[in-house]
C-alpha positions in Angstrom: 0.0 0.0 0.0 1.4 3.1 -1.0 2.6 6.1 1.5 -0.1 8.7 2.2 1.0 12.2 1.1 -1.1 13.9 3.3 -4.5 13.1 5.4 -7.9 15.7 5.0 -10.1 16.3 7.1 -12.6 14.0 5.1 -10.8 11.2 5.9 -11.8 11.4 9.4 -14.9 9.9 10.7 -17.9 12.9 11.5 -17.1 14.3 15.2 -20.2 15.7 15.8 -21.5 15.2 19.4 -18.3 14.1 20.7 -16.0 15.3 23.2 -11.9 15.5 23.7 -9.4 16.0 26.1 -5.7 16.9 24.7 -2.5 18.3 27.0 -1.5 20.5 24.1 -2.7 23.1 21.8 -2.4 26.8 22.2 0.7 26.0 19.1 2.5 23.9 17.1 1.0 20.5 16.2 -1.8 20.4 18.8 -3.0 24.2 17.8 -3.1 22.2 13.9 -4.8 18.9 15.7 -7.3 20.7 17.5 -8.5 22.8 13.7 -8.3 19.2 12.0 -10.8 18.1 15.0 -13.0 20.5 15.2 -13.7 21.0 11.7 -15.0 17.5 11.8 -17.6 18.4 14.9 -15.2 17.4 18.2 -15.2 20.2 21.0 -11.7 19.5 22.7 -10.9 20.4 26.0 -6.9 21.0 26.5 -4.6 22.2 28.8 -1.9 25.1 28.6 1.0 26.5 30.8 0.8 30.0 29.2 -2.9 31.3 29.8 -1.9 34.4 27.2 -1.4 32.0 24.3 -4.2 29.8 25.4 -6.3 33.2 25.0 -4.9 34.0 21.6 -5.5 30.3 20.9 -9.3 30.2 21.9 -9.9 33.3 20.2 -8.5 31.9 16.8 -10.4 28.8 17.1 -13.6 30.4 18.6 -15.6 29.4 15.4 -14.4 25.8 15.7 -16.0 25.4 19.4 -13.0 24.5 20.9 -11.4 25.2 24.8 -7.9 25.1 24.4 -4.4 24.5 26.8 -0.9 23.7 26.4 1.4 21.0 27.8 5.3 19.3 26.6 9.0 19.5 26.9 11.6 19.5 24.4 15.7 18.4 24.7 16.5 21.2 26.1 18.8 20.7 29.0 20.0 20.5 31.4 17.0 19.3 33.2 16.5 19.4 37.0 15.4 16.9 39.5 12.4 18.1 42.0 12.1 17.4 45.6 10.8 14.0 44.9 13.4 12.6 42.9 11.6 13.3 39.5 13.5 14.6 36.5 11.7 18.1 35.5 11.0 16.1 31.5 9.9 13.1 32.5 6.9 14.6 34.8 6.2 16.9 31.8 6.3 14.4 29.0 5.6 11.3 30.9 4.3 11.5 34.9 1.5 14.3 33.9 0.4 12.0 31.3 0.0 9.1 33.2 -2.1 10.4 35.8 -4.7 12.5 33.7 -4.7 8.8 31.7 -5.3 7.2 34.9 -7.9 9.7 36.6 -10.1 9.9 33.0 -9.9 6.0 32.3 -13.1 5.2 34.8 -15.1 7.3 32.8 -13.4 6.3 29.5 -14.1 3.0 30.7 -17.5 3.6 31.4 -18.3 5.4 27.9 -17.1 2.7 26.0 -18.5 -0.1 27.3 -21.7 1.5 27.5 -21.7 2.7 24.0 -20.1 0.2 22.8 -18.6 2.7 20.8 -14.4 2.5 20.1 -12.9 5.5 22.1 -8.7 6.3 21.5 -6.1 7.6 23.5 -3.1 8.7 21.9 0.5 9.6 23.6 2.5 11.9 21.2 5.9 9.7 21.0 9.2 10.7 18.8 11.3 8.8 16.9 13.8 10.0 19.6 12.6 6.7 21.4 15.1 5.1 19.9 18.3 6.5 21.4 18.3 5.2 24.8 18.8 1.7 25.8 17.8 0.9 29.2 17.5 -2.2 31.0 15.3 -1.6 33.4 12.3 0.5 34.4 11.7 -1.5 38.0 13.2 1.6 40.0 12.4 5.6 40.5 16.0 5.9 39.3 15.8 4.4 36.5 12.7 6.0 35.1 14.4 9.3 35.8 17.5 8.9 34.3 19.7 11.9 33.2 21.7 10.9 30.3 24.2 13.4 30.7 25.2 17.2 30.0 25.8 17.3 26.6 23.2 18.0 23.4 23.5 14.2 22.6 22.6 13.3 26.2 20.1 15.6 26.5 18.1 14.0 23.2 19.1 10.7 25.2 17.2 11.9 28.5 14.1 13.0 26.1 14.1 10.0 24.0 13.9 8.2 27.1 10.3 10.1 27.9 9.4 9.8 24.5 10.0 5.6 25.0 8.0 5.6 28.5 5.0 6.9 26.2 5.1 4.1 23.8 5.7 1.8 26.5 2.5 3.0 28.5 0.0 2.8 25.5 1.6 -0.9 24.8 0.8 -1.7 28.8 -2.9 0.0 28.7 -3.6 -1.5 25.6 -2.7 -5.4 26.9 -4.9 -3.9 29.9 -7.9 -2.9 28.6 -8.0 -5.8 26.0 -8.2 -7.8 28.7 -10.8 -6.3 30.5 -12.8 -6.4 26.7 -13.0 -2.5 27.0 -13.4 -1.1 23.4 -10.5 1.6 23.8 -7.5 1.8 21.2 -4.6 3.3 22.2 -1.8 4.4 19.8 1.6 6.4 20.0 2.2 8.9 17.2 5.5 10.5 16.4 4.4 13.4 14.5 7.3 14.0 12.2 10.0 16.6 12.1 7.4 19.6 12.2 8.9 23.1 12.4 7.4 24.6 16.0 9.3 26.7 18.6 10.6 23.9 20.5 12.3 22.3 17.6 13.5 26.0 17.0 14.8 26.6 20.4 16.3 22.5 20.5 18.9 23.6 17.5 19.5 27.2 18.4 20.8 25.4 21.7 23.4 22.8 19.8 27.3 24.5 20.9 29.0 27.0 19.2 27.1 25.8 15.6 23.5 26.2 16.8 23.0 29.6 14.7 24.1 28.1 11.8 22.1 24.9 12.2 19.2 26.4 12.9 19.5 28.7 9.5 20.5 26.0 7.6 19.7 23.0 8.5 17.0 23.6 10.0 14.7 24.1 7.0 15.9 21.1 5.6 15.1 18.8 8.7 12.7 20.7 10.4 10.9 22.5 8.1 7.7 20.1 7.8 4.3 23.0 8.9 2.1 22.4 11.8 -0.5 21.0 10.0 2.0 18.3 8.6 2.5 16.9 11.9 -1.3 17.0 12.9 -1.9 15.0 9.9 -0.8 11.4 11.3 -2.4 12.5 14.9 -6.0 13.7 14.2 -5.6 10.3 11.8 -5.4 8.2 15.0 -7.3 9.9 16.6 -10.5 9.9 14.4 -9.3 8.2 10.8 -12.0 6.4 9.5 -9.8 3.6 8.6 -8.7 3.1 12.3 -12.4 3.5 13.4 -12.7 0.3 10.6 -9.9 -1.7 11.4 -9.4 -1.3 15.5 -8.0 -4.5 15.9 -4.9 -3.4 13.4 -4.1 -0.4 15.7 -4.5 -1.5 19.0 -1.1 -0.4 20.3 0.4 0.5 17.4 3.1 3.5 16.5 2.3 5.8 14.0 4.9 7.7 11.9 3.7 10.3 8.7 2.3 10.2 7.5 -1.0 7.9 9.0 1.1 4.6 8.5 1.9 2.1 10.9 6.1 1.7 11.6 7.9 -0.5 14.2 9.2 1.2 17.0 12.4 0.0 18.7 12.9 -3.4 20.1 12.9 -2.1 24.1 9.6 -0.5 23.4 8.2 -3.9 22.5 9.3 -5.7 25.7 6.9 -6.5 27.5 9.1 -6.5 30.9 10.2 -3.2 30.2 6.3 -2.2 29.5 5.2 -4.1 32.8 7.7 -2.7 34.5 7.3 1.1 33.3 3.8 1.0 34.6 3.8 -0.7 37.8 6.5 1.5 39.0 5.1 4.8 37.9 1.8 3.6 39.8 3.8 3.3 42.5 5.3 6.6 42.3 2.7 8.3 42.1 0.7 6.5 44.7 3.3 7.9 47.5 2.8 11.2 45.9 -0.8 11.2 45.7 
């Protein structure tokens, strides 16, 4: 089957009615998501960190009946450990996600089954998963590992975050299939999309960060928001995931909508196990 070039907003199934929840979107690819969704009916609900752009984001999207947020953190080190041991990226990109996942899934759970109706949840992952290598994710320690002080390490550290969200949507999905709840989940890494983080992430690269950033940057880079939203508002609401469930039940999407194999530790299924039972456990002294 031939690569898509691009997915319209036709190709998703009508939205009308329904209801979403997203951690980002006042720019970038969620900003681009949340038009795709909402021009197929969805109101989406999402979080911000910077009420200002939130403000200029809802007033953009007014006419598309849409609340709008922000949430996610690039490689942009060094990163900082909190009181409780956690690494300032991995709450961001990883902790934060686990718990709204974990605190909307009754519900979820609930709507689905009652329904009967598919529902998805989507992580937004990175093809940065596939730098680090761990061995482990049984400890605090090692879920919060700091890779080091350098740019490499620092893409090492966020690949790791990017890995614990394909591992988690693995986990849920063995979950939930065995509880026969209708939900698919599904990692997407978006592409190399041109936003402010990937802007800031280069600009920050020693001594030749101008350069790459003028340069390079619109060759790798250089993708538009709406690029990246593509492959996510595709899982999200495709119609040929709403057809064919069973295919994308824990599957990683790359761009453009197409299914890809992600590295060999996000498919171990210790490593998944293991990611999720300690992060309960984390957050269950925290909470």
């Amino acid at each position: 089957m031939p690569r898509r070039k691009s997915v319209s907003e036709d190709e998703l199934v009508d939205l009308h009615g329904k209801r979403g929840h997203s951690a980002f979107g006042s720019t970038g690819i969620g900003y681009a998501t949340i038009q795709m969704l909402a021009r197929r009916g969805a109101k989406v609900y999402m979080g911000a960190r910077n009420v200002e752009r939130a403000a200029v984001a809802i007033k953009q999207l007014e006419s598309e009946n849409i609340l709008v947020n922000n949430a996610a953190m690039q490689p942009e080190g060094p990163f900082k450990f909190d009181k409780n041991g956690l690494l300032d990226i991995m709450v961001t990109n990883h902790f934060s996600h686990f718990v709204l996942t974990d605190t909307l899934l009754p519900p979820l759970k609930e709507t689905a089954n009652e329904s009967g109706q598919f529902l998805t949840l989507l992580k937004l992952s990175s093809s940065a998963h596939m730098h680090p290598k761990p061995t482990t994710f049984s400890t605090k320690e090692a879920i919060n590992k700091n890779y080091g002080e350098s740019t490499g390490a620092y893409l090492s550290t966020y690949g790791n975050s990017k890995l614990a969200n394909i591992l988690h949507m693995k986990e849920l999905q063995k979950r939930l299939n065995t509880e026969s709840v209708p939900i698919t989940c599904i990692a997407v890494h978006p592409g190399r999309i041109a936003t402010e983080g990937t802007t800031r992430f280069v600009s920050s690269i020693p001594y030749v960060g101008w350069l790459l950033n003028k340069f390079l940057k619109q060759m790798v880079f250089s993708a538009p928001w709406r690029h990246g939203a593509m492959t996510v508002a595709f899982a999200a609401a495709g119609k040929e995931v709403a057809a064919q469930r069973e295919q994308y039940q824990g599957a990683y999407l790359v761009p453009i909508a197409a299914t890809a194999t992600p590295s060999s530790f996000s498919r171990d299924e210790r490593l998944q196990k293991e990611l999720y039972e300690t992060t309960e456990k984390i957050m269950s002294e925290l909470f």
